[in-house]
Residue frames as a rotation matrix with the C-alpha (Angstrom) as fourth column:
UNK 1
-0.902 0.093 0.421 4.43
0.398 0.557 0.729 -11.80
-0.167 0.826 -0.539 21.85
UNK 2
0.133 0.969 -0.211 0.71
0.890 -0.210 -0.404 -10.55
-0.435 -0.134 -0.890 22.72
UNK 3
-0.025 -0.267 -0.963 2.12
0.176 -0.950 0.259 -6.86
-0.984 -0.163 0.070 22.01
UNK 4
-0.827 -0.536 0.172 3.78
0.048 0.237 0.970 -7.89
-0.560 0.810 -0.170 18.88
UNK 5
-0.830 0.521 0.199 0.28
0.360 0.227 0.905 -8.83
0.426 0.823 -0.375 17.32
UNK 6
0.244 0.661 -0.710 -1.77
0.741 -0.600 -0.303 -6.30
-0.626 -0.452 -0.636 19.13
UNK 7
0.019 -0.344 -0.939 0.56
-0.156 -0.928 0.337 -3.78
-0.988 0.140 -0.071 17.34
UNK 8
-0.916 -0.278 0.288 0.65
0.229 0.228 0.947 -5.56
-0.329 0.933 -0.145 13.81
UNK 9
-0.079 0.924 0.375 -3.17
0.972 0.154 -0.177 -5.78
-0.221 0.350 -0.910 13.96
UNK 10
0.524 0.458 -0.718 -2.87
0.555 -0.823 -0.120 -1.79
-0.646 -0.336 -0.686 14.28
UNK 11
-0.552 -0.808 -0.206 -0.61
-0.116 -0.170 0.979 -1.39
-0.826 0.564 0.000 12.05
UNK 12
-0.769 0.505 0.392 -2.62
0.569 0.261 0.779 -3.35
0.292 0.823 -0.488 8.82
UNK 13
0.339 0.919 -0.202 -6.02
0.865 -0.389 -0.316 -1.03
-0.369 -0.068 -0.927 10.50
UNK 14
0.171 -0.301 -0.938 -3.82
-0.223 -0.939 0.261 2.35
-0.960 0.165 -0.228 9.78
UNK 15
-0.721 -0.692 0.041 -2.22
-0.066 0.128 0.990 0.97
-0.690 0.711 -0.138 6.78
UNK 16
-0.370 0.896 0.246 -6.20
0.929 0.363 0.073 0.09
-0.024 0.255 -0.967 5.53
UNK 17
0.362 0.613 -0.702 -7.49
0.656 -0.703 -0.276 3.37
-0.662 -0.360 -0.657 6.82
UNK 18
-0.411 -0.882 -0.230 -4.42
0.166 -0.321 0.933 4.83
-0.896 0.345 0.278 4.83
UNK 19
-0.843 0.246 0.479 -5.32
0.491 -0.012 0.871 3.47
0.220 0.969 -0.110 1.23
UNK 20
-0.115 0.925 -0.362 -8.84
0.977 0.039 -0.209 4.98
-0.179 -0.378 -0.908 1.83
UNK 21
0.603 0.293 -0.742 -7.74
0.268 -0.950 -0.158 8.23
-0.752 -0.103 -0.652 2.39
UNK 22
-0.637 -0.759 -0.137 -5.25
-0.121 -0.076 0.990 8.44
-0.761 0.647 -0.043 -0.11
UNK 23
-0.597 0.724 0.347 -8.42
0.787 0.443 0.429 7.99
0.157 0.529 -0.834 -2.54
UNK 24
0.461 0.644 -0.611 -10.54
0.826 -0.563 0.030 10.58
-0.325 -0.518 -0.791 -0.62
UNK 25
-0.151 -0.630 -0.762 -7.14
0.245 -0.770 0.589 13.11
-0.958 -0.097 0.270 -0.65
UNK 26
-0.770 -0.461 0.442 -6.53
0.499 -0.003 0.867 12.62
-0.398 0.888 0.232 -4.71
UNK 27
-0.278 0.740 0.612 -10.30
0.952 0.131 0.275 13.45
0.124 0.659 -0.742 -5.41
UNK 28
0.670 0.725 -0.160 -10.49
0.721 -0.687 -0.095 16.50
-0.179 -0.051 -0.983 -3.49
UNK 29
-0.389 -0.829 -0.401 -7.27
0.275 -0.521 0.808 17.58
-0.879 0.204 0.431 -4.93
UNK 30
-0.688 0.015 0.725 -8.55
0.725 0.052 0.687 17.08
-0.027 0.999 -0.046 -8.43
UNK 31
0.327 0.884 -0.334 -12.03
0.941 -0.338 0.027 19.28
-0.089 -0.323 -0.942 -6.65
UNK 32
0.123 -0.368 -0.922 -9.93
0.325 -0.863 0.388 22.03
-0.938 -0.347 0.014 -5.67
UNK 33
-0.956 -0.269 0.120 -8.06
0.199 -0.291 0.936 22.40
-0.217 0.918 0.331 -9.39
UNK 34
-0.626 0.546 0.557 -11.33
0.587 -0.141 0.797 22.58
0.514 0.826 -0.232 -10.83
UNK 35
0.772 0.504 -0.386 -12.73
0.607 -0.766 0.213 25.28
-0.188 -0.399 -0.898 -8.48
UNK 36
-0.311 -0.598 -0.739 -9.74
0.238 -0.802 0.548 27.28
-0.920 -0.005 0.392 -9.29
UNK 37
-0.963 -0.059 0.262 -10.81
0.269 -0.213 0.939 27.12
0.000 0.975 0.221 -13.20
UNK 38
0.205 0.801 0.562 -14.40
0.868 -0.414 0.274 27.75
0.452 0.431 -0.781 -12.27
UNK 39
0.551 0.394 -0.736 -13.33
0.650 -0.756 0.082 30.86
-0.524 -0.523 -0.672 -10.25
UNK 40
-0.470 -0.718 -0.513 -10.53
0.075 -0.612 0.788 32.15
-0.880 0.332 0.341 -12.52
UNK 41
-0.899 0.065 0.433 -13.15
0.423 -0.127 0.897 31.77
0.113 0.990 0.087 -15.87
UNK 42
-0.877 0.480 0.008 -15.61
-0.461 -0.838 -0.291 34.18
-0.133 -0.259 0.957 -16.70
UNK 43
0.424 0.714 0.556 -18.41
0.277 -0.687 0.671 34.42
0.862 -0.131 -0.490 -15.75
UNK 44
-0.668 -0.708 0.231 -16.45
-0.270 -0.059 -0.961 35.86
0.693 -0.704 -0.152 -12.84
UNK 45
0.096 0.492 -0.865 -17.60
0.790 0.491 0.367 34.46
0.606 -0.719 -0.342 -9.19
UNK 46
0.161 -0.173 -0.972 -15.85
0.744 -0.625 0.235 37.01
-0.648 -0.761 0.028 -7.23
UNK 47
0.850 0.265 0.455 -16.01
0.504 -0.657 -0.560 40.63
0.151 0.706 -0.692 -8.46
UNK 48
0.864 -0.503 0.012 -12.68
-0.279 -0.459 0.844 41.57
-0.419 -0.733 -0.537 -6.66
UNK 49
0.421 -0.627 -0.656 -9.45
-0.283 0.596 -0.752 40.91
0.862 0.502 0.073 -8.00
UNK 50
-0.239 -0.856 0.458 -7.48
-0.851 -0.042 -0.523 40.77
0.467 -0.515 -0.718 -4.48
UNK 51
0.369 0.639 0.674 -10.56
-0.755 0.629 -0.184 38.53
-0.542 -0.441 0.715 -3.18
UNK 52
0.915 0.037 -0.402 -10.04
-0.372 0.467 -0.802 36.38
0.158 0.884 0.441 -6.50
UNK 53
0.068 -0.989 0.129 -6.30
-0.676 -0.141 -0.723 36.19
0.734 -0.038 -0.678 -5.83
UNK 54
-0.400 -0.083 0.913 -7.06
-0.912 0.135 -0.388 35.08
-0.091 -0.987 -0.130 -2.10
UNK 55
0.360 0.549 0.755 -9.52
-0.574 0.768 -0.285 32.61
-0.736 -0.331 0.591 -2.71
UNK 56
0.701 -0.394 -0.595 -7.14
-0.516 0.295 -0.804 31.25
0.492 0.870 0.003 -5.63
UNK 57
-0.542 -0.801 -0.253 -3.94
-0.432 0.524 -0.734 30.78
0.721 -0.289 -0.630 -3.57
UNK 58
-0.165 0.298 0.940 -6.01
-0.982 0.038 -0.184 29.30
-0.091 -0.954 0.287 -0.74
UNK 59
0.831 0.534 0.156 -7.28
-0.449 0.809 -0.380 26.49
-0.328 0.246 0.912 -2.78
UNK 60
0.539 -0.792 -0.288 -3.78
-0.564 -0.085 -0.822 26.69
0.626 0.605 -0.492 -4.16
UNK 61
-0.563 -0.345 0.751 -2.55
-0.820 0.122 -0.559 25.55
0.101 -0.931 -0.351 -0.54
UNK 62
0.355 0.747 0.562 -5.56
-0.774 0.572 -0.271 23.07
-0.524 -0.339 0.781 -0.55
UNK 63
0.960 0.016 -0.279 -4.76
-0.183 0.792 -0.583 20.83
0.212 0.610 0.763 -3.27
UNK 64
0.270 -0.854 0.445 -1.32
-0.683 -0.495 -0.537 21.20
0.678 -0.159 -0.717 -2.30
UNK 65
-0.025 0.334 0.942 -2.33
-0.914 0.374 -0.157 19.75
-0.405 -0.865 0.296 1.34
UNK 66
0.649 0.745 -0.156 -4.72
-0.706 0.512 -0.490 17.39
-0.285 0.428 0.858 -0.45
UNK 67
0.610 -0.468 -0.640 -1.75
-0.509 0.387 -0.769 15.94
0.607 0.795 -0.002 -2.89
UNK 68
-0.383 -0.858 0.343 0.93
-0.722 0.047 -0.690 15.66
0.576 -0.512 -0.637 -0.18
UNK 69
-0.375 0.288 0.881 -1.58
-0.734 0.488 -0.472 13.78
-0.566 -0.824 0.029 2.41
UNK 70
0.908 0.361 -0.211 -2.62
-0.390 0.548 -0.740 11.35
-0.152 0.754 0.639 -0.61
UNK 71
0.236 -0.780 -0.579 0.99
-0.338 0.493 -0.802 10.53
0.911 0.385 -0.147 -1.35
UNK 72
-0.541 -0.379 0.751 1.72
-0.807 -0.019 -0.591 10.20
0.238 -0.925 -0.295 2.57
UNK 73
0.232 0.780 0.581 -1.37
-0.816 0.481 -0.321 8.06
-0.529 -0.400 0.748 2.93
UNK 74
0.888 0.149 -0.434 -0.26
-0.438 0.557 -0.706 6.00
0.137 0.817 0.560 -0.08
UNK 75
0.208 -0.943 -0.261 3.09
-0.240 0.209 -0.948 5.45
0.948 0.259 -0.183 0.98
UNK 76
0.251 -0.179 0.951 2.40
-0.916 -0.361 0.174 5.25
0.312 -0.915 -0.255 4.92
UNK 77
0.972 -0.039 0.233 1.91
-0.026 0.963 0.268 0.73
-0.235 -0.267 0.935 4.72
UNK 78
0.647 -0.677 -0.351 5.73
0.240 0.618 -0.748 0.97
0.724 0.400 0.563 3.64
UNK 79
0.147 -0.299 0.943 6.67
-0.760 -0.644 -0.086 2.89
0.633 -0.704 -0.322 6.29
UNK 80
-0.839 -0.421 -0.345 8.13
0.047 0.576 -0.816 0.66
0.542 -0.701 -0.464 9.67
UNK 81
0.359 0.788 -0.500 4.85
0.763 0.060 0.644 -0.34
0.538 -0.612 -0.580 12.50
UNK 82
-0.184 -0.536 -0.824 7.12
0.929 -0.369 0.032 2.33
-0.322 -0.759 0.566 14.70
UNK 83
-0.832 -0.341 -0.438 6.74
0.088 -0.859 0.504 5.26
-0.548 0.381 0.745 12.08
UNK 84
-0.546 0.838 -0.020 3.35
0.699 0.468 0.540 3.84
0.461 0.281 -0.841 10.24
UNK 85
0.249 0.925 -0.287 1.35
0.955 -0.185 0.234 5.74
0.163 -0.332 -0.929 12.72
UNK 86
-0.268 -0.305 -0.914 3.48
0.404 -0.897 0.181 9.50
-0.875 -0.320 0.364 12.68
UNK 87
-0.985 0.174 0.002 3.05
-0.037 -0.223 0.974 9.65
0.170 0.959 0.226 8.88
UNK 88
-0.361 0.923 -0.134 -0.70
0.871 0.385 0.305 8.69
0.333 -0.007 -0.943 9.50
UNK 89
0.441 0.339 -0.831 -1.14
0.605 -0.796 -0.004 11.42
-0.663 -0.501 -0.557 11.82
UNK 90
-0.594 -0.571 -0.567 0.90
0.279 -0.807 0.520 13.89
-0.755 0.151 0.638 10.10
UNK 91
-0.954 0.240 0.178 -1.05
0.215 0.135 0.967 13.08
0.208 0.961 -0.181 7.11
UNK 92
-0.019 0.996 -0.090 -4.57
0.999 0.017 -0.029 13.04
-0.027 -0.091 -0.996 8.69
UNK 93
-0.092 -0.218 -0.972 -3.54
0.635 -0.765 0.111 16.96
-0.767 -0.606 0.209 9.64
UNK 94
-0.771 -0.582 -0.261 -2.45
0.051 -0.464 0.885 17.95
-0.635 0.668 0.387 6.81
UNK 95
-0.470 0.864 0.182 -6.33
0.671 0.216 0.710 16.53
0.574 0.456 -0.681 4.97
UNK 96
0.150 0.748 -0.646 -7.82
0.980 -0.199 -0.004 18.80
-0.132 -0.633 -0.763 8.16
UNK 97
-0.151 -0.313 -0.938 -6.23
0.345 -0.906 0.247 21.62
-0.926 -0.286 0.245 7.00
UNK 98
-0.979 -0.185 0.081 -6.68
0.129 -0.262 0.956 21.21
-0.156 0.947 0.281 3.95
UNK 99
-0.412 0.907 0.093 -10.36
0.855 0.349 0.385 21.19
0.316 0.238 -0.918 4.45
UNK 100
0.316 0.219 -0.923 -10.65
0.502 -0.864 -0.033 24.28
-0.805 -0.453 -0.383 6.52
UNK 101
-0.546 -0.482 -0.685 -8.75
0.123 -0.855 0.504 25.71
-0.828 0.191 0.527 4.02
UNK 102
-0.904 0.364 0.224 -11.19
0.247 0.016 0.969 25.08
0.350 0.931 -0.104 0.80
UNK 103
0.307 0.924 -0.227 -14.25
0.943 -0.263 0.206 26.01
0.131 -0.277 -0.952 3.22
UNK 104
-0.027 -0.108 -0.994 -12.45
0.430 -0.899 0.086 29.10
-0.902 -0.425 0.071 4.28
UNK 105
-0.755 -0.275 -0.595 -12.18
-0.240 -0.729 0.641 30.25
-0.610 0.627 0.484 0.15
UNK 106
-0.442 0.841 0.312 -15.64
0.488 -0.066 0.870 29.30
0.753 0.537 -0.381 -0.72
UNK 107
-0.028 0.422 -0.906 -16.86
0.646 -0.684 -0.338 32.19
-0.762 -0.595 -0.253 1.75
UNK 108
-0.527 0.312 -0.791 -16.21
-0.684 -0.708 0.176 35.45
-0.505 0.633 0.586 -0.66
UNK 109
-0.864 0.497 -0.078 -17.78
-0.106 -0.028 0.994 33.41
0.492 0.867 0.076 -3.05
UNK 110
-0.167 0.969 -0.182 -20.97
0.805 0.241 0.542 32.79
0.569 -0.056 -0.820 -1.20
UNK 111
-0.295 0.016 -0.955 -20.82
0.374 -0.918 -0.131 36.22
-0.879 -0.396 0.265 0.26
UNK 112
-0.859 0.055 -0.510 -21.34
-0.316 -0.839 0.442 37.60
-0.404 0.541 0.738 -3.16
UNK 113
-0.575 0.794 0.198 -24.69
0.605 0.249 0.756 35.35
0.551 0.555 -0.623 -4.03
UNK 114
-0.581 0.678 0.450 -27.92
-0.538 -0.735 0.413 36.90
0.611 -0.002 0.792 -3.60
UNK 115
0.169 0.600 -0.782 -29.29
0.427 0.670 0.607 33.60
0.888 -0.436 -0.143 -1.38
UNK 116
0.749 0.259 0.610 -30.57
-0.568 -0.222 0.792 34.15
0.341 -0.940 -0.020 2.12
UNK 117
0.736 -0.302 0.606 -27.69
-0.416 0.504 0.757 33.15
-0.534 -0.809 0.245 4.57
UNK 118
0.721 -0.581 -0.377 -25.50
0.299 0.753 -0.586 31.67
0.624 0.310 0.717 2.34
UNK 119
0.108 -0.639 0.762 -22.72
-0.401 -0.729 -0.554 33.72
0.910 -0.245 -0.335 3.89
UNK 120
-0.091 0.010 0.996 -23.68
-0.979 0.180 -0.091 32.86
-0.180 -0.984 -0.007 7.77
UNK 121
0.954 0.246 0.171 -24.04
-0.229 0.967 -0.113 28.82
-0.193 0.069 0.979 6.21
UNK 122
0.630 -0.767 -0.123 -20.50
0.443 0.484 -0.755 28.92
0.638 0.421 0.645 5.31
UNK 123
0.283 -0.161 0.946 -19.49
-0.914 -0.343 0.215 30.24
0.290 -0.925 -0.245 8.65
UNK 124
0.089 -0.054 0.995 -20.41
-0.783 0.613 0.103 27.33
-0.615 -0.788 0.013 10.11
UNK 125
0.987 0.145 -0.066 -19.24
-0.159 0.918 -0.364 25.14
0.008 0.370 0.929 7.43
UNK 126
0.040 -0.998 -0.052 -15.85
-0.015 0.052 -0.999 26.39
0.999 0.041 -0.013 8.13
UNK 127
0.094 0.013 0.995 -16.56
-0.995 -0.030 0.094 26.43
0.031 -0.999 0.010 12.09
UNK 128
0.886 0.222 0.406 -17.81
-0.244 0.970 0.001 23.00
-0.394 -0.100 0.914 11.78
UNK 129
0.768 -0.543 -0.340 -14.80
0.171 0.685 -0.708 22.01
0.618 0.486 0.619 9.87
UNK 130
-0.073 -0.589 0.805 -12.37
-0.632 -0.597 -0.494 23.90
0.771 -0.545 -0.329 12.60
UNK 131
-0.011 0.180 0.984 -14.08
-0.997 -0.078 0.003 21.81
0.078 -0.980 0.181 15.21
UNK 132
0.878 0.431 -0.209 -13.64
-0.465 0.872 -0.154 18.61
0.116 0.233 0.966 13.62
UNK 133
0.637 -0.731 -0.246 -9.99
0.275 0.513 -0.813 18.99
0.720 0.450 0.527 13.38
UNK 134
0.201 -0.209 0.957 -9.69
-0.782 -0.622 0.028 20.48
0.590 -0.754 -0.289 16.46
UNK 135
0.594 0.545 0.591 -11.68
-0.729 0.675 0.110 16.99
-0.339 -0.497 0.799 17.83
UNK 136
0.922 -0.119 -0.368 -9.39
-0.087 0.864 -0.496 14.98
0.377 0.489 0.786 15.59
UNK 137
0.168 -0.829 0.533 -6.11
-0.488 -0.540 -0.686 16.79
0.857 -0.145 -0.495 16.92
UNK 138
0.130 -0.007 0.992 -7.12
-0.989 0.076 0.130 15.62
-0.076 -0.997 0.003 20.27
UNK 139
0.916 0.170 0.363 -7.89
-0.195 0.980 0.034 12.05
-0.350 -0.102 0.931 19.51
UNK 140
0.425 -0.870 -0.249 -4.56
-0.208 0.174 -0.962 11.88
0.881 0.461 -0.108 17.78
UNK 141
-0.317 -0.703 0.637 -2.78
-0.690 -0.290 -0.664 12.91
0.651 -0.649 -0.393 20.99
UNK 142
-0.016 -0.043 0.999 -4.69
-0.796 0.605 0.014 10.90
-0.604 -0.795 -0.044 23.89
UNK 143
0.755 0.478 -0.449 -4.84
-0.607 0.768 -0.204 7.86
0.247 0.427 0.870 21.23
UNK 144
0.704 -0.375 0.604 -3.14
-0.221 0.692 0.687 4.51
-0.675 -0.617 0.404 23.07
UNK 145
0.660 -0.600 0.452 -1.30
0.742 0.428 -0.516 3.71
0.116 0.677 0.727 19.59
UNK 146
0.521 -0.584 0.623 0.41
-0.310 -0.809 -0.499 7.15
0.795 0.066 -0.603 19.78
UNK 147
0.678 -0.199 0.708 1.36
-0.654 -0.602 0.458 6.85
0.335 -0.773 -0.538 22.97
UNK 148
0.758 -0.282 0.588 2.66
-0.076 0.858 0.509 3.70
-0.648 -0.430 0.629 22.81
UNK 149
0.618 -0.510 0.598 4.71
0.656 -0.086 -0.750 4.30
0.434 0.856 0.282 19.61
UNK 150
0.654 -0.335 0.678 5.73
-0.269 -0.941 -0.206 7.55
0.707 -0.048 -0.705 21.51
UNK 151
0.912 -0.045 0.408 7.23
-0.297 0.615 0.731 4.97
-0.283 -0.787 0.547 24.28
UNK 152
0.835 -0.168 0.524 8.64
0.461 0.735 -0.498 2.85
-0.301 0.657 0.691 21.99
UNK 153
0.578 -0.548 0.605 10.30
0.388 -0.468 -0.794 5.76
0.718 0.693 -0.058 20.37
UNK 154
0.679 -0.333 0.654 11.45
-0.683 -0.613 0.397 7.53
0.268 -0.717 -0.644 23.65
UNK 155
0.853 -0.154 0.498 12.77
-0.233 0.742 0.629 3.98
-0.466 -0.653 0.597 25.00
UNK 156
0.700 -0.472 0.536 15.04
0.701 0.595 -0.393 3.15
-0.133 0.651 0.747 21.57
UNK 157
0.482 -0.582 0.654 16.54
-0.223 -0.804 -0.551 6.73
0.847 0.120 -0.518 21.73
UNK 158
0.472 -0.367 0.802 17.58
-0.873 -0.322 0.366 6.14
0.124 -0.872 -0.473 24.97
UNK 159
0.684 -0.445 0.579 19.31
0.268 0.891 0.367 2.61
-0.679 -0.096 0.728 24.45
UNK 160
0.694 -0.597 0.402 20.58
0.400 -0.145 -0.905 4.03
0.599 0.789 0.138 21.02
UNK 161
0.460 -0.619 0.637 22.39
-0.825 -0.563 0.049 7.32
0.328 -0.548 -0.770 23.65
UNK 162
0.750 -0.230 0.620 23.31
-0.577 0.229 0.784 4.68
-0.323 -0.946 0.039 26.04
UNK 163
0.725 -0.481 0.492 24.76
0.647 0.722 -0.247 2.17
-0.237 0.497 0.835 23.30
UNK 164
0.371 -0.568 0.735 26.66
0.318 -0.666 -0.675 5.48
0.872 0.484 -0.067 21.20
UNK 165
0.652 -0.305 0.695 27.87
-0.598 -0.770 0.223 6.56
0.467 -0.561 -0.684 25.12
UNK 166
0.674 -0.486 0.557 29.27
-0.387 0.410 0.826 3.73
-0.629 -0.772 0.089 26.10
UNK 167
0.507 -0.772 0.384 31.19
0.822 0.297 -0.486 2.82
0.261 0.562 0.785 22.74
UNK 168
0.636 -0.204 0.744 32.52
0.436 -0.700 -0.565 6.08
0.636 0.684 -0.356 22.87
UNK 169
0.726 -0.272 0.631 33.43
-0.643 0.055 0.764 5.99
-0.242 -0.961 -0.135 26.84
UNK 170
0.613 -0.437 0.658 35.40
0.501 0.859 0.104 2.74
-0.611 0.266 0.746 25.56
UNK 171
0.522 -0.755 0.397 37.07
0.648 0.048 -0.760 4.36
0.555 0.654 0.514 22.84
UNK 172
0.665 -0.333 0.668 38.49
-0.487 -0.872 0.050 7.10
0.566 -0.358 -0.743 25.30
UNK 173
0.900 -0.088 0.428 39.26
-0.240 0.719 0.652 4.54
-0.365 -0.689 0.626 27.64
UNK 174
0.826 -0.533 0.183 41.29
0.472 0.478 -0.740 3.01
0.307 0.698 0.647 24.71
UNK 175
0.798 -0.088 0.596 42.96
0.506 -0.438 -0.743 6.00
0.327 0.894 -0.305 24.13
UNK 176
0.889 -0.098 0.448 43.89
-0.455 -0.065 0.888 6.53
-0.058 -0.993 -0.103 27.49
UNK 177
0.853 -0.414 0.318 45.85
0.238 0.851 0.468 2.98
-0.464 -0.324 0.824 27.68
């Protein structure tokens, strides 16, 4: 019983955390689109077309990301307490990647300003984002809900095998007679 409402309470915290991001995702989708229209209208940003191209489909991929982990987040509280926290995670990934990827395609453009550093500042604004989701990756994995969901899940497959082997031992059995 104690389990039961240890695991609901975690459940309604993801399902909370959820709507949040799903809010967070939608806006920096809508960000991304409108960095594609300020880099694809003239004044041009990048002077390159292949650069231009690149740092298009990248964001292209971002908002992408962005959209998908916004609908995941938005849809994760209907999800089962058993499955609630894979969508979560799958989703949180999918927002970390999408961030690396919209820092990684504002480089050419701050490579081509004329400010001190800008170039070495977006380094490390795409390092720094690398290492966040690196740090989040991890916490996913050693987190106690995972693991305990991963249990959970490992434990029902194996009753499900054992239930679907032994009808199936039975029907031979029948078949036998």
């Amino acid at each position: 019983m104690k389990q039961s409402r240890e695991n609901d309470t975690e459940t309604e915290k993801v399902a909370q955390a959820a709507g949040a991001f799903a809010g967070v995702c939608g806006t920096l989708a809508g960000f991304s689109i409108a960095f594609i229209i300020l880099v694809l209208t003239p004044p041009r940003l990048i002077n390159t077309d292949m650069v231009q191209e690149c740092v298009v489909t990248l964001l292209l991929i971002s908002s992408f990301l962005y959209i998908n982990a916004s609908g995941m987040f938005a849809n994760a509280s209907r999800y089962s307490s058993r499955n609630i926290f894979w969508i979560y995670n799958l989703a949180l990934i999918f927002f970390h990647i999408s961030n690396v990827l919209i820092l990684i395609s504002i480089l050419p453009i701050l490579g081509n300003l004329s400010l001190p550093f800008s170039t070495g500042i977006g380094i490390l604004l795409v390092f720094a984002a690398i290492v966040i989701f690196l740090i989040n990756l991890l916490a996913m994995f050693q987190s106690s809900s995972s693991r305990k969901i991963a249990r959970l899940n490992i434990m029902e497959d194996k009753e499900e095998y054992r239930r679907r082997h032994s009808m199936s031992s039975q029907g031979e059995d029948d078949e036998r007679s």
